[in-house]
N, C-alpha and C positions, 0 to 999 in steps of 0.2 A: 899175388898168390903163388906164383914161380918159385921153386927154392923151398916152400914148408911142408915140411913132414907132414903126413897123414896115418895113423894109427887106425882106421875104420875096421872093424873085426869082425859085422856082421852085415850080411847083405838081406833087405826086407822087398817084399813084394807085397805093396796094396791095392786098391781098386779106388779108383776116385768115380764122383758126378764131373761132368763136363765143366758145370759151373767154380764147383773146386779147384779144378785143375787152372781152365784158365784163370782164377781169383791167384791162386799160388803163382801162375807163371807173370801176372802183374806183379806181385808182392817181390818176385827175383827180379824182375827187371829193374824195379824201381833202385831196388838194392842194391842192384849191377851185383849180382852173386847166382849161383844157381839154385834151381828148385829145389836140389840137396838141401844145401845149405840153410833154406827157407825150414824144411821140413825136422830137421836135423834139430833148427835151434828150438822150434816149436814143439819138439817130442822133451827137446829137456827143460824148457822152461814149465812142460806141464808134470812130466817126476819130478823137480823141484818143489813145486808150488802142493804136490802129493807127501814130500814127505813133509812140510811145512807143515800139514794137516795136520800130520798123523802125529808130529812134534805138542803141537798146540793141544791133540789130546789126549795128550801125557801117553802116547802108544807108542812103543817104539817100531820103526821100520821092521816088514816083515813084507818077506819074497813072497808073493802070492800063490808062485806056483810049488812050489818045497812046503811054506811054511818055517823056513830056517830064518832066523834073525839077521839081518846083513850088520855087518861090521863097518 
């Protein structure tokens, strides 16, 4: 990890259950990574798997909060 850039642009505040949290902080350890990084991959593996949706029905991506078309 030493040495790679980081590009993060946004900082989030959310609220876990107990359960959550320690389930996440298992899921980092096991990973030897941190809980960031647990939550990080899991927030884009699920806007992927969002626009994949939205691909399949024939819609194209649209920002929720604008309504503007993402490019």
């Amino acid at each position: 990890m030493v040495g790679k850039a980081r590009n993060f642009q946004q900082r989030v505040t959310i609220s876990l259950t107990q359960r959550d949290h320690e389930r996440l902080e298992r899921a980092a350890k096991q990973e030897e990574v941190s809980i960031s990084q647990v939550v990080r991959r899991a927030v884009r593996d699920y806007l992927d798997r969002q626009v994949q949706r939205e691909l399949a029905l024939g819609s194209s991506p649209v920002e929720r909060t604008t309504g503007r078309q993402t490019t």
